[in-house]
VEXFIVO-497329 format. One record per residue (C-alpha): x, y, z; residue number from 0. Coordinates in nm, 3 decimals, decimal comma, always signed. Layout:
<sites>
xx = X&yy = Y&zz = Z&n = NUM
...
</sites>
This chain:
<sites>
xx = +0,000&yy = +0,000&zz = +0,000&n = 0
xx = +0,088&yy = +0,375&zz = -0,031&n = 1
xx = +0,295&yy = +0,461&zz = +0,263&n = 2
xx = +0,071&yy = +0,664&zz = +0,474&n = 3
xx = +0,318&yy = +0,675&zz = +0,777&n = 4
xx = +0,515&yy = +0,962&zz = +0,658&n = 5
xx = +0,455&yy = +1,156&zz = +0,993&n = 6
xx = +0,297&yy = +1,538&zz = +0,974&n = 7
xx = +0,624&yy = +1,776&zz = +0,971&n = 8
xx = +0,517&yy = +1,922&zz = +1,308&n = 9
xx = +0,542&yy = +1,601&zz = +1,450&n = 10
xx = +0,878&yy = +1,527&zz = +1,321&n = 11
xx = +1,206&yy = +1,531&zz = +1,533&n = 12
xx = +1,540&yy = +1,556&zz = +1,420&n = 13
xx = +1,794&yy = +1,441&zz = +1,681&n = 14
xx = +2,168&yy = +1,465&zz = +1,676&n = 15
xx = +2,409&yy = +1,341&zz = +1,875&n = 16
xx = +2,647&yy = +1,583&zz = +2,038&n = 17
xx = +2,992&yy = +1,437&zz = +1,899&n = 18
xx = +2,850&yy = +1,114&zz = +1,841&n = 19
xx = +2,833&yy = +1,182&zz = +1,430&n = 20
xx = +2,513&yy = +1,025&zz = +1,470&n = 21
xx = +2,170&yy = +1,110&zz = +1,325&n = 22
xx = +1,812&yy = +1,035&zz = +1,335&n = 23
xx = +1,588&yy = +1,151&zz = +1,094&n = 24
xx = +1,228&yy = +1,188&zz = +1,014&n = 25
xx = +1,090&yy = +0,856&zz = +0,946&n = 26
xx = +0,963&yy = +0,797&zz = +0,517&n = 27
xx = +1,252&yy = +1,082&zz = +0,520&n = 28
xx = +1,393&yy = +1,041&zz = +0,132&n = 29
xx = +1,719&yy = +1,149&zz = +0,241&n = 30
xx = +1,812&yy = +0,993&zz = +0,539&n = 31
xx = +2,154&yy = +0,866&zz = +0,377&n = 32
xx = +2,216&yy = +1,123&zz = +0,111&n = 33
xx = +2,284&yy = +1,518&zz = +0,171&n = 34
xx = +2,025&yy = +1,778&zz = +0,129&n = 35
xx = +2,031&yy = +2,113&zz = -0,015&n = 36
xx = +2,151&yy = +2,398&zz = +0,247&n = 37
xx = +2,121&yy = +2,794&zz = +0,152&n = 38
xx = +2,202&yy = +3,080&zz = +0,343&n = 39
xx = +1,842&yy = +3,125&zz = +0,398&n = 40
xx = +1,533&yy = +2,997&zz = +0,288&n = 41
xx = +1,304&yy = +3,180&zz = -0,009&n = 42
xx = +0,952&yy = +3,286&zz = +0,164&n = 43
xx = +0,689&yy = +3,115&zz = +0,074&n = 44
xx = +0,451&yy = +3,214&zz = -0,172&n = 45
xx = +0,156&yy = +3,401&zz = -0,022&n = 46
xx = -0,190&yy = +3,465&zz = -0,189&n = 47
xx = -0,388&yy = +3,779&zz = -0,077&n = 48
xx = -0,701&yy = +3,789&zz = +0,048&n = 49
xx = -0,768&yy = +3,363&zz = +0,072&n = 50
xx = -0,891&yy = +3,222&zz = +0,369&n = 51
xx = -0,991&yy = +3,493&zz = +0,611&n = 52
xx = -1,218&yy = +3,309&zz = +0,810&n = 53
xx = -1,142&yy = +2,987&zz = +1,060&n = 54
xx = -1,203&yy = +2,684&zz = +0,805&n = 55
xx = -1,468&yy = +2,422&zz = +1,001&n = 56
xx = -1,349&yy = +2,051&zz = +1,116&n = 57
xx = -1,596&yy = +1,928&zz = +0,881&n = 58
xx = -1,375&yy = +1,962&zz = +0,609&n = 59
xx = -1,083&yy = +1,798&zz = +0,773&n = 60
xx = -1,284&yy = +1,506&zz = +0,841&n = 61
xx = -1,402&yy = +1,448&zz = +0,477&n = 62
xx = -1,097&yy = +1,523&zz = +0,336&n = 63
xx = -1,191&yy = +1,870&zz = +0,208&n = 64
xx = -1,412&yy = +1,690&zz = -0,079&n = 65
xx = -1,143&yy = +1,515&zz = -0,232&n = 66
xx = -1,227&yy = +1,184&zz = -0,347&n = 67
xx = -1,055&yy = +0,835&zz = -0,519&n = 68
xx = -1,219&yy = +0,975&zz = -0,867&n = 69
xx = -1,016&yy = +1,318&zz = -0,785&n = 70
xx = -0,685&yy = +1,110&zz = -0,735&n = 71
xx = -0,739&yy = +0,908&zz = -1,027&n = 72
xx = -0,810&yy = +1,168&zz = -1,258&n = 73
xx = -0,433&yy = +1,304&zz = -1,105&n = 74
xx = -0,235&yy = +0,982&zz = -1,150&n = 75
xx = -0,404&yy = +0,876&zz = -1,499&n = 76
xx = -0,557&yy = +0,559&zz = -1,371&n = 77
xx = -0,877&yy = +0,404&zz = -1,338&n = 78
xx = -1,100&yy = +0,525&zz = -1,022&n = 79
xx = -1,164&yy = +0,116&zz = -0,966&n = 80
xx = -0,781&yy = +0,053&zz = -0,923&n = 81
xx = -0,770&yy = +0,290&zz = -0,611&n = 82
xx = -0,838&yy = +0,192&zz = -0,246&n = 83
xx = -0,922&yy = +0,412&zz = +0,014&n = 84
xx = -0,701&yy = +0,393&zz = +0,297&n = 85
xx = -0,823&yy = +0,757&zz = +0,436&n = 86
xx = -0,830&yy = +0,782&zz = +0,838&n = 87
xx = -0,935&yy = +1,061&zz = +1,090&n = 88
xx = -0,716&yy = +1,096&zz = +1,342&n = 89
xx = -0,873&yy = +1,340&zz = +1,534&n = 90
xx = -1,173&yy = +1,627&zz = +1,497&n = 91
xx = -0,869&yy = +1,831&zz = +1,358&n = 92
xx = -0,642&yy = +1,588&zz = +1,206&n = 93
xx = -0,709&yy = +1,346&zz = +0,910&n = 94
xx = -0,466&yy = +1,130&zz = +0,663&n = 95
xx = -0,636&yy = +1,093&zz = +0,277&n = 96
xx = -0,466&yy = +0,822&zz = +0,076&n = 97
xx = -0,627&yy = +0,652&zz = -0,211&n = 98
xx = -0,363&yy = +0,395&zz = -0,381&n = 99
xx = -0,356&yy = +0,098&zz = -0,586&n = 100
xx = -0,350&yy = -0,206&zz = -0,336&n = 101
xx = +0,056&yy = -0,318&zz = -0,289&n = 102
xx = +0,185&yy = +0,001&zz = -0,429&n = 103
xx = +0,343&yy = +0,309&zz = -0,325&n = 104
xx = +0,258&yy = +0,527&zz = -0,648&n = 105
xx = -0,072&yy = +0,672&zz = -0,505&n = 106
xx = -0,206&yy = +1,009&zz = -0,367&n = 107
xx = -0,170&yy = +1,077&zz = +0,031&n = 108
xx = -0,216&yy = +1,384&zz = +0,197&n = 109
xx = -0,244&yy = +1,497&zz = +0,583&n = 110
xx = -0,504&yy = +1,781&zz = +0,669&n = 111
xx = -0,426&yy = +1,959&zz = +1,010&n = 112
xx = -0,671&yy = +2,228&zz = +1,136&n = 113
xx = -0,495&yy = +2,453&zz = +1,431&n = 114
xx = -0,716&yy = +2,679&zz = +1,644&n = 115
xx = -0,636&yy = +2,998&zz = +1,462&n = 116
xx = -0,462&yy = +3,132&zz = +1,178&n = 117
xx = -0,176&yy = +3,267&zz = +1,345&n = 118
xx = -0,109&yy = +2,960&zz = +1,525&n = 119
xx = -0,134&yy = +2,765&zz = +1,138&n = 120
xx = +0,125&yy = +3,034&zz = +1,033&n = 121
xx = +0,362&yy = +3,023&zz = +1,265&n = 122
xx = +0,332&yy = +2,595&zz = +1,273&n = 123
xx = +0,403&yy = +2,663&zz = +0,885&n = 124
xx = +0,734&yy = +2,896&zz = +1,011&n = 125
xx = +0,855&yy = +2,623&zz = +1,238&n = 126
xx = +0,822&yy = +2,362&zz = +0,939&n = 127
xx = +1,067&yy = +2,581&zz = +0,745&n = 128
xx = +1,327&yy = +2,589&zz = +1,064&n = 129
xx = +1,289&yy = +2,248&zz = +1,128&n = 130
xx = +1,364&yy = +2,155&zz = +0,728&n = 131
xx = +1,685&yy = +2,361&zz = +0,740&n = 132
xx = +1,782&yy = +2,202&zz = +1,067&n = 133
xx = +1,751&yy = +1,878&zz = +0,953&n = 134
xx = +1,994&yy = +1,956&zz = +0,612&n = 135
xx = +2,260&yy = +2,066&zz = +0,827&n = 136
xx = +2,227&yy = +1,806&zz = +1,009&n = 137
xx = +2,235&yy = +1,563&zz = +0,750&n = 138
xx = +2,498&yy = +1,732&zz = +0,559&n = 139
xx = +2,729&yy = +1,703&zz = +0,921&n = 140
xx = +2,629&yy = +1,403&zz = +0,960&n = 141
xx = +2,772&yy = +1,290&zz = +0,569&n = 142
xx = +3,016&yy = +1,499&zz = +0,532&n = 143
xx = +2,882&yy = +1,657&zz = +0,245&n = 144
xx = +2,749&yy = +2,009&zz = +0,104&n = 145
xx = +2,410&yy = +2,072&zz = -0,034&n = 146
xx = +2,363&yy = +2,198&zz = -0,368&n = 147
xx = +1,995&yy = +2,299&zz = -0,353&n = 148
xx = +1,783&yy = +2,461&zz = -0,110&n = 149
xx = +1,614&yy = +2,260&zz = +0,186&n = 150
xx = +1,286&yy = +2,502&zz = +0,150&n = 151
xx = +1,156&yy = +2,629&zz = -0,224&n = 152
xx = +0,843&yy = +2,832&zz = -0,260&n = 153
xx = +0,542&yy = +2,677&zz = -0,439&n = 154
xx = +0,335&yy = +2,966&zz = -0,637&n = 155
xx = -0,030&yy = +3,000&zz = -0,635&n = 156
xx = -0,081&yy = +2,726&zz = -0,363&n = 157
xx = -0,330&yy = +2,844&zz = -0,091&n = 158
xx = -0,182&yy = +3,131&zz = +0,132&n = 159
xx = +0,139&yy = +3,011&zz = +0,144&n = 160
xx = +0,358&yy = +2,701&zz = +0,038&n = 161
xx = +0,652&yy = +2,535&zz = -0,018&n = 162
xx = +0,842&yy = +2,224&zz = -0,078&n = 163
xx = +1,070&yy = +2,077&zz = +0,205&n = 164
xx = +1,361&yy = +1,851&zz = +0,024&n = 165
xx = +1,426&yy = +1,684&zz = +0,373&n = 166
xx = +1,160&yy = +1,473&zz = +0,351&n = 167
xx = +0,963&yy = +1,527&zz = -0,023&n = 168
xx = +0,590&yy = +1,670&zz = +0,077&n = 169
xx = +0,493&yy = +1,966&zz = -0,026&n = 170
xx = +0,317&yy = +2,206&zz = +0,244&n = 171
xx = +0,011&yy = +2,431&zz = +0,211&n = 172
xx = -0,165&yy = +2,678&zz = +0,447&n = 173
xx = -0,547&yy = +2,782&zz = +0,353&n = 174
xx = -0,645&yy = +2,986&zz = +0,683&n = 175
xx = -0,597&yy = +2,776&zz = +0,960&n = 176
xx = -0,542&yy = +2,454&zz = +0,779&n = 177
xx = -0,244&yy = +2,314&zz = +0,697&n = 178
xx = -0,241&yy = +2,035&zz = +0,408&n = 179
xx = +0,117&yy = +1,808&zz = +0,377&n = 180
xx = +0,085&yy = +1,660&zz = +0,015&n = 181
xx = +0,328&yy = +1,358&zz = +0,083&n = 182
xx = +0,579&yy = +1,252&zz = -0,167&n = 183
xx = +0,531&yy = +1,124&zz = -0,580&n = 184
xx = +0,711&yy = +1,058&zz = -0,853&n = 185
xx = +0,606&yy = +1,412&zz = -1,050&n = 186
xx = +0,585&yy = +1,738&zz = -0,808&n = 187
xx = +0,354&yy = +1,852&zz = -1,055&n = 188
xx = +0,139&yy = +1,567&zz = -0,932&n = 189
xx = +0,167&yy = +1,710&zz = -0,594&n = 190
xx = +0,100&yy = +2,020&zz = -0,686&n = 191
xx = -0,229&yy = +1,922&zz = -0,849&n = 192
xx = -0,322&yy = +1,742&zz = -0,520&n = 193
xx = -0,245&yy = +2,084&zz = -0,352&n = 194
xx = -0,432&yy = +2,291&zz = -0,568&n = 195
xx = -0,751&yy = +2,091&zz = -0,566&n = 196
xx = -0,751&yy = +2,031&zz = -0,189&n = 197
xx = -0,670&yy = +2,418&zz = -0,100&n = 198
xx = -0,996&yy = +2,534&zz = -0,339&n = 199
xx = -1,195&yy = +2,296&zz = -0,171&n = 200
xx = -1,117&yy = +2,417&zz = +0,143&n = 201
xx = -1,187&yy = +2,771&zz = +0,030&n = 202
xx = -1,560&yy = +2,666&zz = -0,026&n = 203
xx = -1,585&yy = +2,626&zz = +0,364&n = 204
</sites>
């Protein structure tokens, strides 16, 4: 199946050990034995005007937002039939979506997390970009390496604000006070797709 255990980003921890040349990363990370991209500082994010003003409802975490096996299907090119719905609620303001052909990992997965305000979405969103450039220098100590691209990049036209985190492959999304983690495929347009559709939905709240 898909692999739907790629943990939110503000649940991930990145530990090193003090001397130790040791280093545990986010688990599904893509890049827990290679080296990462580190910049002097991160690009900001790509912020809409005007989009999501008011608190989006739990509803629409708990359906995710609309977005359906026929949605992913249409995305990856395949038949709706092939698909299987492995979506979950974890919570009244935490969900997983992922529909995926049975025994593979080339499907569509996303986490929706609803915080209690915007501000507090935004500044989760700020702490995902510390935490990804954290974790590349950490992986670049760790391997003895330097990075050649940037840890954070800006994704245009995506929600409020968005951007990809190399560390670990998703792509992150703020509409208002929801925060969507498109997890890892083969083609970020893909992702960005997923993105797009799930952040208008969520608008229509």
């Amino acid at each position: 199946m898909f692999n739907s255990r790629i943990f939110p980003l503000w649940l991930v921890v990145v530990i090193a050990g003090c001397g130790s040349g040791e280093t545990e990363v986010t688990p599904g990370s893509k890049t827990d034995t290679s080296a990462q991209p580190l910049p002097v500082s991160a690009p900001p994010a790509e912020k809409t005007e005007g989009v999501g003003d008011e608190l989006i409802p739990a509803a629409a975490i708990v359906n995710c937002a609309g977005f359906t096996g026929a949605d992913a299907a249409r995305i990856l090119g395949v038949p709706e039939a092939v698909l299987v719905d492995a979506s979950e609620n974890y919570s009244p303001s935490s969900s997983l979506c992922s529909f995926s052909p049975p025994e593979s990992s080339e499907g569509v997965g996303f986490y929706l997390t609803a915080s209690g305000s915007i501000e507090r979405a935004a500044a989760e969103m700020e702490q995902g970009r510390g935490m990804g450039e954290v974790a590349q220098v950490v992986i670049d100590r760790a391997t003895n390496t330097q990075s050649v691209e940037a840890p954070i990049q800006a994704a245009q036209s995506l929600g409020e604000e968005a951007y990809f985190m190399d560390v670990n492959g998703t792509l992150m999304i703020r509409v208002a006070n929801v925060q969507i983690q498109v997890l890892p495929m083969e083609d970020r347009e893909q992702m960005k797709a997923v993105g797009l559709q799930v952040a208008q939905r969520l608008q229509d709240y």
